[in-house]
N, C-alpha and C positions, 0 to 999 in steps of 0.2 A: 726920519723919513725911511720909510722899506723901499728896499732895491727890490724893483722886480725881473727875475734873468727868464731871457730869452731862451725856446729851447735849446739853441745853439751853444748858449754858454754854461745850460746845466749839462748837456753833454760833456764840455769843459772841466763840469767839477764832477764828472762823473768817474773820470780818466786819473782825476787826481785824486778824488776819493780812492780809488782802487790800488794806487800805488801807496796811499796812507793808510788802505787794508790789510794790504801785502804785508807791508812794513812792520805797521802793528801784531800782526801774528807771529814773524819771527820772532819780532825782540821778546813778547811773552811767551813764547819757548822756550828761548834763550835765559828768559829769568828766574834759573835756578840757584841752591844753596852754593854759596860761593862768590856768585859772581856781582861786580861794584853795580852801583846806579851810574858810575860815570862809562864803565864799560855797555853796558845798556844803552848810555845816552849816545857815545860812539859809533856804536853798529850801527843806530837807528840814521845818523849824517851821515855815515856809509852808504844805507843802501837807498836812501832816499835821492842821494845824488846818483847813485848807478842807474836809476831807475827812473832819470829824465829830471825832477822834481827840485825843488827847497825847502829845506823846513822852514814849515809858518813859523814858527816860534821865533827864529832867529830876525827876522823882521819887528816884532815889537822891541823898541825902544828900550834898552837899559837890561834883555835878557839877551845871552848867550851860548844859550844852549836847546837842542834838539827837544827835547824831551822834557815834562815835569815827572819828575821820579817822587813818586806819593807813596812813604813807607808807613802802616802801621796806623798813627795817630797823623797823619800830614795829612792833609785835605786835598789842599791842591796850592801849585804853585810851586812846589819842592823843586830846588835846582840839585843838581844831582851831585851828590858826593861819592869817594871813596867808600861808603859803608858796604858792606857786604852782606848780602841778600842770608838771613835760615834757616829753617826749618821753623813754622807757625808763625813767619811774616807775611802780610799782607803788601802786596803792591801796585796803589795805580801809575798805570802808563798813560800820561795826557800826551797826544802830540798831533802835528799839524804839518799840511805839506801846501804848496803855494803853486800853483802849474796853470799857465796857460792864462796870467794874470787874473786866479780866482784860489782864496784861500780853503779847504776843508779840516773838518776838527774831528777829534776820536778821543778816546779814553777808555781804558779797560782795566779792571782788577782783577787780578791772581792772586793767588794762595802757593807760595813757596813751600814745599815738600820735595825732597829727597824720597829716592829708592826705600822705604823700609823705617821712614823717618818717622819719627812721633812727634806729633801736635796736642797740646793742653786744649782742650774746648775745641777741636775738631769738629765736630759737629755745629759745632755753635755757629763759629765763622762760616762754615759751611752755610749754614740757615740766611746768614748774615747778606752774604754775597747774592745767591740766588733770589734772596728776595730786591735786590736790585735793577739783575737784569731780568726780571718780572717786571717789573716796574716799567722798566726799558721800554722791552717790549708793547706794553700795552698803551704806553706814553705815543711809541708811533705809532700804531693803530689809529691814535685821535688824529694823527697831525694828515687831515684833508679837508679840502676847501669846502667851505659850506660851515665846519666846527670851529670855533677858539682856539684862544692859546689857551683861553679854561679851560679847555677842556683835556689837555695835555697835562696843568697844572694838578687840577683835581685826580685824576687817577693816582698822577707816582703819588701825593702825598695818602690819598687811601690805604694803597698799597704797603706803603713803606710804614706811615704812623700808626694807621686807626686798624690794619690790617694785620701787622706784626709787630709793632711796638717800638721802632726805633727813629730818629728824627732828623727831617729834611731841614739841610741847612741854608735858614732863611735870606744869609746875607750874602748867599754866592748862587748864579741862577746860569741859566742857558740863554741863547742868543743870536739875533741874527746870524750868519755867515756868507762869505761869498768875495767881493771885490776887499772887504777886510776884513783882519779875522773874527773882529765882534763888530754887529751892526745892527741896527735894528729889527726887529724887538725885541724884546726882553722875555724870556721862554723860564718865570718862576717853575718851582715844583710844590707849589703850594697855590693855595686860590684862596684869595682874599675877595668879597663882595662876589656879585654876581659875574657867572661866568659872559653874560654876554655884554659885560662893559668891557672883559677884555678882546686884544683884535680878532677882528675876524682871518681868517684863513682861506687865502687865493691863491691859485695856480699860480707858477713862478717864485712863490718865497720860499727861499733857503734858509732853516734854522738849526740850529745845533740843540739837541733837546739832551740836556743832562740832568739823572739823577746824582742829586750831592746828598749823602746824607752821612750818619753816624751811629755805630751802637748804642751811643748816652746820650744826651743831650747835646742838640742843634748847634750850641752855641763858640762861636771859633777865634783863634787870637791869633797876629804873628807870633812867628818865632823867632827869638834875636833881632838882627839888626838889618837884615839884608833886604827887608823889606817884600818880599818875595811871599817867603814860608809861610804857610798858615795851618793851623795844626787845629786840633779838636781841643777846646778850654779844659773839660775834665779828663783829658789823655784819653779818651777811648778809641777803638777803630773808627777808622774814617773810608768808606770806599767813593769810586764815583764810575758811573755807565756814562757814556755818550756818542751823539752819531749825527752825524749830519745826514739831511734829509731836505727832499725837494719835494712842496706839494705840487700836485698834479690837479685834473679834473678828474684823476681816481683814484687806485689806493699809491700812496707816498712815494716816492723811491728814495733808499736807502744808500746816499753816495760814497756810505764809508761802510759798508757789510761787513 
């Protein structure tokens, strides 16, 4: 069933979005050569608490920590280790804040570079990443009442497959948001069948629209045993975009900028 929020309480998630914007811009300042994912993950319950909030994340059942620390080939779901951040690593920062009894979701990927540092395939990853938050982008563009979740679906996978060649991972999607962190609907990045079997799009829903994808191929495994980690099957990069967003009766608003 979709929750539908009142404008009173997307104002609500509009307060929390902002302090999980906040947040999120530090820490990916902060995530240069050097420094841990566990240090990362710190800051981020630092200043999520300084700044009224809870991290969402710590509320899902059986995680305990801030932040998903996505290095490299991790997809998403990386709890956050000791490793220490290099030069020509890639880093997504998944994380969530919980305020005013309404969750919001974010995700951002970096490129780890130092002063003067040198990157193998620089450019690549470059290529890589921006074609993401393209994606992003144009993904919210769709999301107003009146369009589908197809039509959000259809773009990022243009974008990303048919557009530059590399591939939306099928078995991890976007997602309601709001009273919990995942709710209905289910926000693919890909569009299977015709766009208008999937939901329609009404003022008041809250969705988290994420691009998941991969430099190689789509297809993803745990890692170990922690149940958690999920990595890309043939080791390639792995990045992901994401934002929460409230439709409106006009263009979206954006509750994690």
């Amino acid at each position: 069933m979709i929750d539908i929020k009142t404008p009173e309480q997307i104002k609500l998630m509009q307060l929390g979005g902002r302090i999980l914007s906040e947040v999120m811009w530090e820490v990916c300042r902060a995530a240069k050569p050097g420094v841990s994912e566990l240090e990362l993950d710190e800051m981020a319950e630092k200043l999520i608490r300084e700044k009224g909030g809870e991290p969402g994340f710590m509320k899902v059942p059986g995680y305990h920590n801030t932040i998903c620390a996505c290095t490299n080939d991790v997809v998403v779901h990386g709890i956050p280790t000791n490793y220490r951040l290099k030069d020509g690593d890639i880093i997504d920062i998944d994380m969530g804040v919980f305020y005013g009894g309404f969750h919001t979701d974010m995700c951002e990927t970096v490129k780890i570079k130092s002063a003067g540092g040198k990157i193998n395939n620089e450019l690549q990853i470059d290529d890589f990443l921006a074609t993401g938050k393209k994606a992003l982008n144009a993904a919210i563009k769709q999301a107003k009442a009146g369009n589908h979740i197809g039509n959000i679906s259809k773009i990022i996978q243009q974008i990303v497959e048919q557009d530059n060649g590399y591939s939306v991972v099928r078995s991890l999607i976007g997602h309601g948001v709001g009273r919990e962190l995942h709710e209905d609907p289910e926000v693919p990045g890909y569009l299977e069948g015709s766009i208008e079997r999937t939901v329609l799009l009404k003022p008041g829903m809250t969705i988290a629209v994420e691009v998941i994808y991969n430099m190689g191929k789509g297809e993803v495994v745990y890692l170990g045993t922690d149940d958690w980690t999920i990595v890309s099957k043939d080791g390639s990069l792995s990045a992901v975009f994401e934002r929460s967003i409230a439709i409106t009766g006009g263009e979206p608003i954006i509750l994690t900028p």
